[in-house]
C-alpha positions as CSV (number, residue, x, y, z in Angstrom):
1,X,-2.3,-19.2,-39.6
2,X,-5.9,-20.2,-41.3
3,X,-7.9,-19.5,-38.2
4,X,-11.4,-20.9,-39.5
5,X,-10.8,-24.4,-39.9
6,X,-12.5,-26.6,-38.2
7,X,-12.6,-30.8,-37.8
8,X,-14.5,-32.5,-40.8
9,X,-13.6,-30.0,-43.4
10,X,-12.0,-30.8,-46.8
11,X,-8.8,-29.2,-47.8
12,X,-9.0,-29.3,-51.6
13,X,-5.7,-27.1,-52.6
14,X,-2.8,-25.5,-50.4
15,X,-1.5,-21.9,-51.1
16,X,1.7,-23.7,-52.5
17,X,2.7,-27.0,-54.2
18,X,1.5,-30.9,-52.3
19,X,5.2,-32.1,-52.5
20,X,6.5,-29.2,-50.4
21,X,4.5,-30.1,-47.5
22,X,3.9,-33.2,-45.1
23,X,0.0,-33.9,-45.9
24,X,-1.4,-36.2,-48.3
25,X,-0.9,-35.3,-52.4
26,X,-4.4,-34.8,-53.2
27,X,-6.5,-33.4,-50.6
28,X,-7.3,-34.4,-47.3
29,X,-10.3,-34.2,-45.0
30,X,-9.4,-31.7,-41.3
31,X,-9.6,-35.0,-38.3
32,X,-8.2,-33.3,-35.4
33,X,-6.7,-30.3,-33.8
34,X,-3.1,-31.5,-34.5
35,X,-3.8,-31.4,-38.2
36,X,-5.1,-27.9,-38.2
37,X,-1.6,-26.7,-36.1
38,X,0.1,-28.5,-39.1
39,X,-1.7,-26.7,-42.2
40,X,-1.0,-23.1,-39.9
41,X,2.9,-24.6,-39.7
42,X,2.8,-24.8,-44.0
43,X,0.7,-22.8,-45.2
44,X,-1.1,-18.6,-44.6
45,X,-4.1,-20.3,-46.7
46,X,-5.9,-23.0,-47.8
47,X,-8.6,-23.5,-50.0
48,X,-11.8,-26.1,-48.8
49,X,-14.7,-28.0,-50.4
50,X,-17.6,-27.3,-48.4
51,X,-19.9,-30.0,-50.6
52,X,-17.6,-32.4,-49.0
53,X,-17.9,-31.3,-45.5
54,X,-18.4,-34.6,-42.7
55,X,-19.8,-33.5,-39.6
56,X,-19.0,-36.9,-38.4
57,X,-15.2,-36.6,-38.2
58,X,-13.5,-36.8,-35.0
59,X,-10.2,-37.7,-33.6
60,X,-10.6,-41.2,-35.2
61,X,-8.9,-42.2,-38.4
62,X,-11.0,-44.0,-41.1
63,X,-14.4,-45.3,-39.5
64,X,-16.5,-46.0,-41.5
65,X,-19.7,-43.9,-42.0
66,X,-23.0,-45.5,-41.7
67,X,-26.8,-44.3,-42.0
68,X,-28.3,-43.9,-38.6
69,X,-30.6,-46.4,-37.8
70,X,-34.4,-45.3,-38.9
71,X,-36.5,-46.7,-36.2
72,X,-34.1,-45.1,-33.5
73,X,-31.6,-42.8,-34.7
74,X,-29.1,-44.0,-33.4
75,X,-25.9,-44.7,-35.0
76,X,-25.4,-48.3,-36.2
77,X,-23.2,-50.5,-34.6
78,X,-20.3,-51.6,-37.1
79,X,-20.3,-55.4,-37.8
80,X,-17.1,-56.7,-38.6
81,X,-17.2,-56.8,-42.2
82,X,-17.9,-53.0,-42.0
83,X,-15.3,-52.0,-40.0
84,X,-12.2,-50.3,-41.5
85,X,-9.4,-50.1,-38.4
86,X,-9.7,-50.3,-35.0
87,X,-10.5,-48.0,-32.7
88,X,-7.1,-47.3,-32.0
89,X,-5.0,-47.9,-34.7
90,X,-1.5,-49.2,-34.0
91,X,1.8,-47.8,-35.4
92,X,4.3,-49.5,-36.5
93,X,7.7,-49.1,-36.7
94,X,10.6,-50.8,-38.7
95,X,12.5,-53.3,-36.4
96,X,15.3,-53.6,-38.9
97,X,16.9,-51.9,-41.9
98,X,15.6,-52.5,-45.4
99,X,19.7,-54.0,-46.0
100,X,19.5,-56.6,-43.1
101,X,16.0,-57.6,-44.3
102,X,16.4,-58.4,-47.9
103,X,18.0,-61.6,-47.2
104,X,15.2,-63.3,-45.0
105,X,12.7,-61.5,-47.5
106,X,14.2,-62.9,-50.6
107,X,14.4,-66.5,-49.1
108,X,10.4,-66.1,-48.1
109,X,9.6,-64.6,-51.5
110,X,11.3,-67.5,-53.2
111,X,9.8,-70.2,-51.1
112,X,6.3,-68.4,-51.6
113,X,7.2,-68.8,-55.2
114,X,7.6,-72.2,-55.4
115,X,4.4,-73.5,-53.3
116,X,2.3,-70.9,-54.8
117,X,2.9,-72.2,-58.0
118,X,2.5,-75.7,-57.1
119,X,-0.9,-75.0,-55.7
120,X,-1.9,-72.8,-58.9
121,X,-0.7,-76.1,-61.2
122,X,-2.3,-78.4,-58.3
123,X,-5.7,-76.2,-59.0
124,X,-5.8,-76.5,-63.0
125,X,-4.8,-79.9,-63.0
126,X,-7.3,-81.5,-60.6
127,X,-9.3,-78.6,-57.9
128,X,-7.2,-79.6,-55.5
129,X,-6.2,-76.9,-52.7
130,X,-4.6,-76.9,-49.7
131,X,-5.6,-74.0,-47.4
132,X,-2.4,-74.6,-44.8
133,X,-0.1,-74.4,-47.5
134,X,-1.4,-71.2,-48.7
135,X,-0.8,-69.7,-45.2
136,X,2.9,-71.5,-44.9
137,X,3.7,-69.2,-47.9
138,X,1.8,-66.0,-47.3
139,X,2.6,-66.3,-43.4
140,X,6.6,-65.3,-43.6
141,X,6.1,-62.6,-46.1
142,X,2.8,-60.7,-43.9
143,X,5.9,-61.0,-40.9
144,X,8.9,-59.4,-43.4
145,X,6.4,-56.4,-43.9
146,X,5.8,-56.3,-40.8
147,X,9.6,-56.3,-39.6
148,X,10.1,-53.6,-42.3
149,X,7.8,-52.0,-44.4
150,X,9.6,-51.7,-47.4
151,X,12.5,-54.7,-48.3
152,X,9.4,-57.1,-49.3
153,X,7.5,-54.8,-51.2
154,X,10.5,-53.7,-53.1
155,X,11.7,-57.2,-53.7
156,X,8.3,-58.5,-55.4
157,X,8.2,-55.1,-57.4
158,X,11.7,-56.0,-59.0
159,X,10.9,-60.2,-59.3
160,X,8.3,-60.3,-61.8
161,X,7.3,-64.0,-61.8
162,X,6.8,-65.8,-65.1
163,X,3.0,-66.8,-64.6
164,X,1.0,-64.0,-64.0
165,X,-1.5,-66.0,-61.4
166,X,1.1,-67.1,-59.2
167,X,3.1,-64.0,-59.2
168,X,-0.2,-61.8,-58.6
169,X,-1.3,-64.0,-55.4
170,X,2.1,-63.3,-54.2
171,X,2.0,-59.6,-54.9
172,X,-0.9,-59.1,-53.9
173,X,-0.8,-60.2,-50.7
174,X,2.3,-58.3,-50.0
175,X,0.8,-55.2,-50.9
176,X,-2.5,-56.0,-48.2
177,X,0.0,-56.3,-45.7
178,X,1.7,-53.2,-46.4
179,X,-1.7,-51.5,-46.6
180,X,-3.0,-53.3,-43.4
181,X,0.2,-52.6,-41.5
182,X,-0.2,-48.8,-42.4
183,X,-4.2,-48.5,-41.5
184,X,-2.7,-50.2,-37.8
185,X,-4.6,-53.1,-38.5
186,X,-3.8,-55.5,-35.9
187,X,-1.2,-58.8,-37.1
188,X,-3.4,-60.8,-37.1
189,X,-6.1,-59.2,-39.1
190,X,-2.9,-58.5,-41.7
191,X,-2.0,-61.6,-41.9
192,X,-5.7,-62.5,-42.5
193,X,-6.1,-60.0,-45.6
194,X,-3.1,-61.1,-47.2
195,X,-4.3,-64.7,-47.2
196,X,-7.5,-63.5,-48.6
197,X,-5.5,-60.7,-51.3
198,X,-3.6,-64.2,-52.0
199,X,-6.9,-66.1,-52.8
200,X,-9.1,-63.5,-54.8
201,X,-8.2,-64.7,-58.3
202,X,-7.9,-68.3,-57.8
203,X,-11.6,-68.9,-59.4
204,X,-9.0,-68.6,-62.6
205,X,-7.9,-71.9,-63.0
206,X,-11.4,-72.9,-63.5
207,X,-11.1,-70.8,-66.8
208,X,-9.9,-71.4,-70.3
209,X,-5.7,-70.9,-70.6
210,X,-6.7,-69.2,-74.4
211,X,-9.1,-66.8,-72.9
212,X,-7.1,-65.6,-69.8
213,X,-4.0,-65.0,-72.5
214,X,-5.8,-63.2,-75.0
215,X,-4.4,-60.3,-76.5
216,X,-7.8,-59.2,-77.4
217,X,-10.8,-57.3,-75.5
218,X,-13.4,-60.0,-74.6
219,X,-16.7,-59.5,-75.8
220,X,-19.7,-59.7,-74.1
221,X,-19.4,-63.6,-73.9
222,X,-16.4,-63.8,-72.9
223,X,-16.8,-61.0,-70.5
224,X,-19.6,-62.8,-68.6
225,X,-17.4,-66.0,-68.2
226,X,-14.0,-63.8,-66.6
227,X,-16.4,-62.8,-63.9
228,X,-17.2,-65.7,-63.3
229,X,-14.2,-66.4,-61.7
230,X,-15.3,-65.0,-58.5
231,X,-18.2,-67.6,-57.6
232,X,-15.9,-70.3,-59.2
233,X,-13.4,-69.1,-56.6
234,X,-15.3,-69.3,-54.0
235,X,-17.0,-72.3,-54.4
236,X,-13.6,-74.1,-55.1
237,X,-12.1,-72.8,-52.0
238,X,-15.0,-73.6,-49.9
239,X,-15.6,-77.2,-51.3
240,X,-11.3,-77.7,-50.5
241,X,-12.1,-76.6,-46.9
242,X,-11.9,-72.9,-46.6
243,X,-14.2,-71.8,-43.8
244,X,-12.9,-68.1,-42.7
245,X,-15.9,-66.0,-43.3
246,X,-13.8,-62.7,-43.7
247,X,-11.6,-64.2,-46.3
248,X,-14.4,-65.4,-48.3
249,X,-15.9,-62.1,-48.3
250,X,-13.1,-60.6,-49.3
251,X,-12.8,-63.1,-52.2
252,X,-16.3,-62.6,-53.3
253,X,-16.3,-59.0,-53.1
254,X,-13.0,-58.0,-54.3
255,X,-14.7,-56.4,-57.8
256,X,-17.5,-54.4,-56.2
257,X,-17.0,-50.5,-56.4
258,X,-17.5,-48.0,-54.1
259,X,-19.8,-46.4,-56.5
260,X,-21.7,-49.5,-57.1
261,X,-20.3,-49.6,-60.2
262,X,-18.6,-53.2,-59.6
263,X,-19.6,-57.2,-59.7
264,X,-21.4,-59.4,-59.1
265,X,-23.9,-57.5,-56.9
266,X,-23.2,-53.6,-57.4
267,X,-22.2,-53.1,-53.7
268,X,-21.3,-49.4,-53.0
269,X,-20.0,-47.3,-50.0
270,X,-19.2,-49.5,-46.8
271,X,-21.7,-52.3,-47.9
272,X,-18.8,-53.4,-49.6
273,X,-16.5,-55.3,-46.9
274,X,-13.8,-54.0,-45.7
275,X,-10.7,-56.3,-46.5
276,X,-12.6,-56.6,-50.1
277,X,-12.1,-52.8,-50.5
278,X,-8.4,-53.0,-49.6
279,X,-8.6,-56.0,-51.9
280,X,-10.1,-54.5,-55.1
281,X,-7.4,-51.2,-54.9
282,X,-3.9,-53.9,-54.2
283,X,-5.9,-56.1,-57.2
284,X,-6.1,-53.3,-59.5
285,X,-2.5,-51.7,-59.0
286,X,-0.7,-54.8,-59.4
287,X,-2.5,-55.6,-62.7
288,X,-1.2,-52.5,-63.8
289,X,2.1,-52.6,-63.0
290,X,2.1,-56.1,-64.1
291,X,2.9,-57.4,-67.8
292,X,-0.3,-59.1,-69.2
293,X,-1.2,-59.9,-72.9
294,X,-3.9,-57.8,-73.0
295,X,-2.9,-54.3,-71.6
296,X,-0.1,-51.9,-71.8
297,X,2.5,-52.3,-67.9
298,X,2.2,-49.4,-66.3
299,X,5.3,-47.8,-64.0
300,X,4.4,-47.6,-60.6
301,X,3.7,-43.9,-60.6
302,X,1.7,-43.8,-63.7
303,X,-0.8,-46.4,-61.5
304,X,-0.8,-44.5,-58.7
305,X,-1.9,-41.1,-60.8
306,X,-4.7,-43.5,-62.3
307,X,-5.6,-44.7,-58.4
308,X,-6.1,-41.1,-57.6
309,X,-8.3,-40.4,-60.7
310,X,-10.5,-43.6,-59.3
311,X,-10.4,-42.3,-55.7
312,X,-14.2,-41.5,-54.8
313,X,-15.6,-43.1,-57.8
314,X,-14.0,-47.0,-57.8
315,X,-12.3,-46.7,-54.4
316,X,-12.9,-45.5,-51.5
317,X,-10.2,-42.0,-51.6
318,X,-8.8,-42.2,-47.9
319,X,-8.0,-46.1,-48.7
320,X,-6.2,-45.2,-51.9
321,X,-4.5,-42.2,-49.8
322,X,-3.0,-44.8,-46.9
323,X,-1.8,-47.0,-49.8
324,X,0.5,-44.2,-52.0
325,X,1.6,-43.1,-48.3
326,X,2.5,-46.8,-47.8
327,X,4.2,-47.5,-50.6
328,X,5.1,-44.4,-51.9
329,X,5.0,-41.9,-55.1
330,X,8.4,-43.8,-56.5
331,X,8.8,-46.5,-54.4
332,X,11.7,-48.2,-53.9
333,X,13.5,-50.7,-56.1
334,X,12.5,-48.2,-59.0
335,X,14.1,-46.8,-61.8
336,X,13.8,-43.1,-62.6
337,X,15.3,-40.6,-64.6
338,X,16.2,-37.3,-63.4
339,X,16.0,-34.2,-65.2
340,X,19.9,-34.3,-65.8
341,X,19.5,-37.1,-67.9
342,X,21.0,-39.2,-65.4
343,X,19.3,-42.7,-64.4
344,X,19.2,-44.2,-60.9
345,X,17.3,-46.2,-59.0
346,X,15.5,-45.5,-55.8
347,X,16.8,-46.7,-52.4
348,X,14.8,-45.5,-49.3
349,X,11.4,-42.8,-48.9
350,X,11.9,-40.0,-47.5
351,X,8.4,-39.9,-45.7
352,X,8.2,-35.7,-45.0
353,X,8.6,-35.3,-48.9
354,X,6.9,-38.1,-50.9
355,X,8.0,-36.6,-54.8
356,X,11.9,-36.7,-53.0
357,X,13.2,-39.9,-52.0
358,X,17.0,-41.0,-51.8
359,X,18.5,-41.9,-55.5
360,X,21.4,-44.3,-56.3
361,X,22.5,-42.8,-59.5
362,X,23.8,-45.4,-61.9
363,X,24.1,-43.9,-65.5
364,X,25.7,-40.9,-66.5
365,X,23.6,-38.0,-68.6
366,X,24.5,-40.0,-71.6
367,X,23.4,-43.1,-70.6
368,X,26.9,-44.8,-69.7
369,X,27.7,-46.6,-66.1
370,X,29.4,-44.2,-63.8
371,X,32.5,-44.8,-62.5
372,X,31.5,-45.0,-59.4
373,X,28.3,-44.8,-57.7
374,X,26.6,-41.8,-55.9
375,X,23.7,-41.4,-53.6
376,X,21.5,-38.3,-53.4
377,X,18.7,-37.6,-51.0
378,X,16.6,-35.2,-53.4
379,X,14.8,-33.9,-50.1
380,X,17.9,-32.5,-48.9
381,X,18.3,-29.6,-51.7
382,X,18.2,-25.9,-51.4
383,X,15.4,-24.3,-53.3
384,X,15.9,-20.6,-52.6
385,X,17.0,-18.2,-56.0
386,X,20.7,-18.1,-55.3
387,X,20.8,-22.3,-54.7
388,X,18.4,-23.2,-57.1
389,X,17.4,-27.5,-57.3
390,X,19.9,-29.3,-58.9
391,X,18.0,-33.3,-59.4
392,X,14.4,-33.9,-59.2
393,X,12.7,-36.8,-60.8
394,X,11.1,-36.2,-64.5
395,X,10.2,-39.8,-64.8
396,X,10.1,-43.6,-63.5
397,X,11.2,-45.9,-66.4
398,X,10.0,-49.2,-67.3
399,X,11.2,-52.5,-65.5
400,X,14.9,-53.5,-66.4
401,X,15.5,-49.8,-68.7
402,X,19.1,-49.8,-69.8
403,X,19.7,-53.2,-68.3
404,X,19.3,-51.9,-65.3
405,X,18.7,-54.7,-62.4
406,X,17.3,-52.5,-59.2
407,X,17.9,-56.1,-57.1
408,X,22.0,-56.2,-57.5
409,X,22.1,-52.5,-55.5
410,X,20.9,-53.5,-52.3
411,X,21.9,-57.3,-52.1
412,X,25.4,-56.7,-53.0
């Protein structure tokens, strides 16, 4: 058991592979006694990062760090938009099963839908906005996720909407909730960020229809009138009535970078707010996994590898941990191939072994429908020499591969 760890180290790299153990897939920072019992339960080593040492850990998950205070030195007192989770975050569990969900989830998703959409036409026709509507749609979804934390976010990664502004705000907003339920954010704080995850882009139906469907790079011209978007957003929403301060912030600050790198002021580090981080990371995933005329879709787990190459740089790296915990490596409601040749689709996490969730095969190795249909939990394998693995997953494949329609295998 590694006897010299101590709170606030890094962990950089495990004496054996991430997906055989219970702790996060790339790296992790030592918060509390518990978690040093756990890395002597897995592992006889571990390898740390002392450059990335933080005296200031303690049994507290995700508070923000913040320079003392010169003319005292004393720690600074968080404000509100600096604040991350509460004190004591809570933990949530399912209420009900992802199969008695679906249902209630689908008629929310589709109601969302339809005033969403009336609102985005409402916008580009004449600026008009109505704030209570926005929060009649967003409202039932924020309470699916938080009845179970998967049937919504599953649902709105198999319905891909027609317009991609609509269907963002929708998506977007589902995934702050699921993000906000995992950091134990209380309800209604969630239900607060996914209002505000709902309203980040709206500034875009102030902008030419040619120029948001462009196939091509914008130039520099161009480039400065897109980001625009965020003031226009704002001031739209405020002039209709918006008033919530957090929610603004959020809006205004959902392209800063956490290494200053973003728009329009270059906020870094906890200057930027905290719903607006949250925001930026959910805004960012769902673009990629999203078909747009200008950019290649992404599969779910090739955007969580690039979310992991941003971690630290773009986002903040514990953030972007909580949200592939939330919503897992291959999250449900996708389609993968295993290294059989055979092609399922994924029906429930298993939480102990992210890489190995429960599979609903549906295509033979040679790509034909099986006969009948088989479920495999690929966490529950033998791994030793004489009972070698016999599925893992080589690949998730692209929305609707082989005709493939994840929704009929868990509403039927």
């Amino acid at each position: 058991m590694p006897t010299d760890l101590t709170v606030g180290m890094y962990v950089a790299q495990l004496d054996r592979d991430w997906e055989d153990t219970n702790f996060p897939l790339q790296g992790f920072y030592i918060r509390n006694q518990k978690m040093i019992e756990r890395i002597g339960g897995d592992c006889a080593y571990v390898y740390v990062d002392p450059r990335r040492y933080d005296s200031k850990l303690g049994e507290v998950i995700l508070r923000a760090v913040v320079d003392n205070d010169a003319s005292n030195g004393q720690p600074k007192k968080l404000s509100a938009r600096e604040r991350l989770v509460p004190k004591q975050p809570k933990a949530y569990a399912d209420t009900v099963s992802i199969s008695d969900e679906l249902p209630a989830a689908t008629t929310s998703l589709e109601e969302a839908e339809e005033i969403l959409s009336t609102c985005v036409l409402k916008l580009q026709s004449n600026g008009g906005f109505d704030i209570n509507a926005i929060e009649s749609a967003i409202t039932p979804l924020v309470q699916s996720v938080m009845r179970n934390s998967t049937a919504m976010a599953a649902l709105t990664r198999m319905r891909r909407m027609d317009d991609y502004l609509f269907s963002h705000a929708i998506s977007c907003s589902v995934w702050g909730a699921v993000l906000g339920r995992e950091l134990g954010l209380p309800p209604n704080d969630i239900n607060q960020l996914a209002i505000a995850c709902s309203l980040m882009d709206m500034g875009k139906t102030t902008l030419p229809i040619d120029l948001l469907n462009s196939p091509e790079e914008p130039d520099e011209e161009q480039w400065v009138l897109l980001q625009s978007h965020v003031k226009r957003g704002v001031d739209l929403l405020t002039e209709n009535g918006l008033s919530d301060e957090r929610v603004i912030d959020t809006i205004e600050n959902h392209h800063e970078r956490h290494d200053g790198s973003g728009y329009p002021q270059g906020l870094a580090g906890n200057k930027i707010p905290a719903f607006a981080r949250i925001a930026g990371i959910v805004d960012t995933y769902d673009a990629m996994i999203s078909e747009r005329p200008y950019a290649t879709t992404k599969s779910s787990y090739q955007a969580i590898q690039e979310l992991q190459k941003q971690a630290d740089t773009l986002f903040q790296k514990e953030l972007v941990d909580y949200f592939i915990k939330a919503i897992g490596v291959f999250p449900v409601g996708a389609i993968v191939e295993l290294n059989t040749g055979e092609v399922g689709v994924v029906i429930s996490q298993t939480m102990d072994s992210r890489l190995k969730p429960k599979v609903m095969l549906i295509l033979e190795t040679d790509k034909q429908p099986r006969s009948h249909l088989v479920i495999i939990d690929l966490s529950n394998q033998q791994s030793d020499s004489n009972q070698p693995l016999k599925w893992w997953i080589t690949k998730e494949l692209p929305a609707n591969a082989y005709g493939i329609d994840p929704q009929k295998y868990f509403l039927d």
